[in-house]
PDB file of N, H, CA, C and O in Angstrom:
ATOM      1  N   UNK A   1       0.838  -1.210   0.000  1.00  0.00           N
ATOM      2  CA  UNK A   1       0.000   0.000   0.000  1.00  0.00           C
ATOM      3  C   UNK A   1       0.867   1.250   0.000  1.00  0.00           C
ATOM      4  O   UNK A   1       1.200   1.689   1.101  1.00  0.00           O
ATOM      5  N   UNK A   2       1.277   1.888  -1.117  1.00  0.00           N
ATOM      6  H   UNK A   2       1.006   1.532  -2.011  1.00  0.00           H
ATOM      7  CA  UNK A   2       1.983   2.984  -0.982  1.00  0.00           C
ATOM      8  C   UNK A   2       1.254   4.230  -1.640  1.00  0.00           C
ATOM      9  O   UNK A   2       0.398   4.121  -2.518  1.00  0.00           O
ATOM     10  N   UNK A   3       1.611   5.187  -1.212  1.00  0.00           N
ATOM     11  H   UNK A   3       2.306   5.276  -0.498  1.00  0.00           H
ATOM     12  CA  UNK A   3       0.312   6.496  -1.888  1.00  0.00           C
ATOM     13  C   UNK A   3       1.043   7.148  -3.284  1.00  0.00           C
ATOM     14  O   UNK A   3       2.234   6.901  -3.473  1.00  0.00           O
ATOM     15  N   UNK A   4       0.705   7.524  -3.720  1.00  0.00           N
ATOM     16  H   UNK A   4      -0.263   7.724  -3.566  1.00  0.00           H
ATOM     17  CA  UNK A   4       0.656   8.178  -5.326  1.00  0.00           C
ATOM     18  C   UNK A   4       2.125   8.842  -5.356  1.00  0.00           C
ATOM     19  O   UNK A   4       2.477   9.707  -6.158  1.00  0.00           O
ATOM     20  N   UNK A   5       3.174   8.098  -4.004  1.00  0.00           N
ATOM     21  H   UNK A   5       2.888   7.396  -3.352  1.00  0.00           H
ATOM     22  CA  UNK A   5       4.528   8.236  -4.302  1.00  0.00           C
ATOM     23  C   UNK A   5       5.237   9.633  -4.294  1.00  0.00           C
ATOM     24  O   UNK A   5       6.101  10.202  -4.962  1.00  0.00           O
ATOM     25  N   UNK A   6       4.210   9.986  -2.880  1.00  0.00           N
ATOM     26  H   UNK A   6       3.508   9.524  -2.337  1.00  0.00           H
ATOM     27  CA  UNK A   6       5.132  11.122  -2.456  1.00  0.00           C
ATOM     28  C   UNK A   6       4.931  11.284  -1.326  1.00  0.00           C
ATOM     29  O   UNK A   6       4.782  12.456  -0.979  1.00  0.00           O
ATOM     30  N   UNK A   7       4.860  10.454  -0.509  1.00  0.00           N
ATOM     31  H   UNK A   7       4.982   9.502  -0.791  1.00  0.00           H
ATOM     32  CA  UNK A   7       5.774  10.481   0.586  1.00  0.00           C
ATOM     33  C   UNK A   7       7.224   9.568   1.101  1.00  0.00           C
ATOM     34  O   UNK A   7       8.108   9.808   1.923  1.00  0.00           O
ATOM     35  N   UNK A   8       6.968   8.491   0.217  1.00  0.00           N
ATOM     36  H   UNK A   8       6.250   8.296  -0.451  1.00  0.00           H
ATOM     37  CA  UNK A   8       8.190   7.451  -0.044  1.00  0.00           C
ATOM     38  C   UNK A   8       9.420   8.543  -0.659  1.00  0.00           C
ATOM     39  O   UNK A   8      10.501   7.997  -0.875  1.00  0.00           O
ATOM     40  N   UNK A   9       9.331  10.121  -0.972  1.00  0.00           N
ATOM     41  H   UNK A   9       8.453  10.565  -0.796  1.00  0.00           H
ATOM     42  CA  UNK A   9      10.623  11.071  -1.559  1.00  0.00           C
ATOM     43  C   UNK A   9      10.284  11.721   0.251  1.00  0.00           C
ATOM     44  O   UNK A   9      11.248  12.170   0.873  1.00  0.00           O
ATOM     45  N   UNK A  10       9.311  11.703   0.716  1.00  0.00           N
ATOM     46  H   UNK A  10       8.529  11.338   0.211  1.00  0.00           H
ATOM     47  CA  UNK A  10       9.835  12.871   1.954  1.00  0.00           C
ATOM     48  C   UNK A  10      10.298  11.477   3.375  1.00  0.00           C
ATOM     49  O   UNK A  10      11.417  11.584   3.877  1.00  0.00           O
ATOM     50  N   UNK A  11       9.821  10.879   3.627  1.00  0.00           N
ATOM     51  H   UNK A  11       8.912  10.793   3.219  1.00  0.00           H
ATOM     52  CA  UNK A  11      10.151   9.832   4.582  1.00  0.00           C
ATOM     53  C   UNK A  11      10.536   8.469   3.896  1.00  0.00           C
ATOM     54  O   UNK A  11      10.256   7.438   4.508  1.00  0.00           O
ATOM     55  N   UNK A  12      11.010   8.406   2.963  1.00  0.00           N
ATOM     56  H   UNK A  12      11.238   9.243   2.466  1.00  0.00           H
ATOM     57  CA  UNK A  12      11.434   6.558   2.431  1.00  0.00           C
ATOM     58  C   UNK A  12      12.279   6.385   3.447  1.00  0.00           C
ATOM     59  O   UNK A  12      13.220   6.292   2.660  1.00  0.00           O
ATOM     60  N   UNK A  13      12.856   6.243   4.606  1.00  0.00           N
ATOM     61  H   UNK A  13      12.091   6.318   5.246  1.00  0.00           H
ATOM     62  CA  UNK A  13      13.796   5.499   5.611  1.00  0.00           C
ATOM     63  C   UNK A  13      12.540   5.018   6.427  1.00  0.00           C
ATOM     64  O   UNK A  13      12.687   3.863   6.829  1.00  0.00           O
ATOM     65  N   UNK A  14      11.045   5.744   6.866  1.00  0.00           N
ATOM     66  H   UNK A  14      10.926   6.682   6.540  1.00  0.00           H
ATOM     67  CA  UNK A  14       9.947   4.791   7.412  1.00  0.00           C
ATOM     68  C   UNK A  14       9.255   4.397   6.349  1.00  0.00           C
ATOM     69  O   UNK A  14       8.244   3.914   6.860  1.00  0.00           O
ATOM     70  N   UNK A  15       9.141   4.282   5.079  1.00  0.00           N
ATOM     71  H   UNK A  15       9.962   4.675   4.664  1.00  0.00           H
ATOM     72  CA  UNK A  15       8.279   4.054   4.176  1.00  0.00           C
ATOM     73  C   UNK A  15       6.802   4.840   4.635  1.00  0.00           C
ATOM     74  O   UNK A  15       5.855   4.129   4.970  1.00  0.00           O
ATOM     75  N   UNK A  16       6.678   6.174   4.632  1.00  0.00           N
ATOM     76  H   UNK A  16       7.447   6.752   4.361  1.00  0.00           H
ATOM     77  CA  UNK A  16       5.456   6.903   5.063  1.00  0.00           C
ATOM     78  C   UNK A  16       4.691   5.774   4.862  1.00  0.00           C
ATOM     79  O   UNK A  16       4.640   4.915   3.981  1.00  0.00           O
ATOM     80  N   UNK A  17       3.950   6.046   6.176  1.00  0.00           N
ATOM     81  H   UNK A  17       3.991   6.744   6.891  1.00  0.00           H
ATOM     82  CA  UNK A  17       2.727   5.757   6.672  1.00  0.00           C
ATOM     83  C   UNK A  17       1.457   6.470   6.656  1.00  0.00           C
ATOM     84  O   UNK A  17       0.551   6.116   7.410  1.00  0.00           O
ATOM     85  N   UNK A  18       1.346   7.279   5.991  1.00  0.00           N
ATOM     86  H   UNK A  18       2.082   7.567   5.378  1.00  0.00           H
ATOM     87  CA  UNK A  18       0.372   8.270   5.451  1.00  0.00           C
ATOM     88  C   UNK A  18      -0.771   7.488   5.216  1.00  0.00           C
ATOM     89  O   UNK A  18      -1.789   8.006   4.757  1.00  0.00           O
TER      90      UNK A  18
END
């Protein structure tokens, strides 16, 4: 489940949890 791949550029070391 990852979101439209912008928060994986501001937090990818937790893999946002958004």
């Amino acid at each position: 489940m990852r979101l439209s791949g912008y928060g994986m550029r501001r937090q990818n070391k937790r893999r946002v949890a958004t």
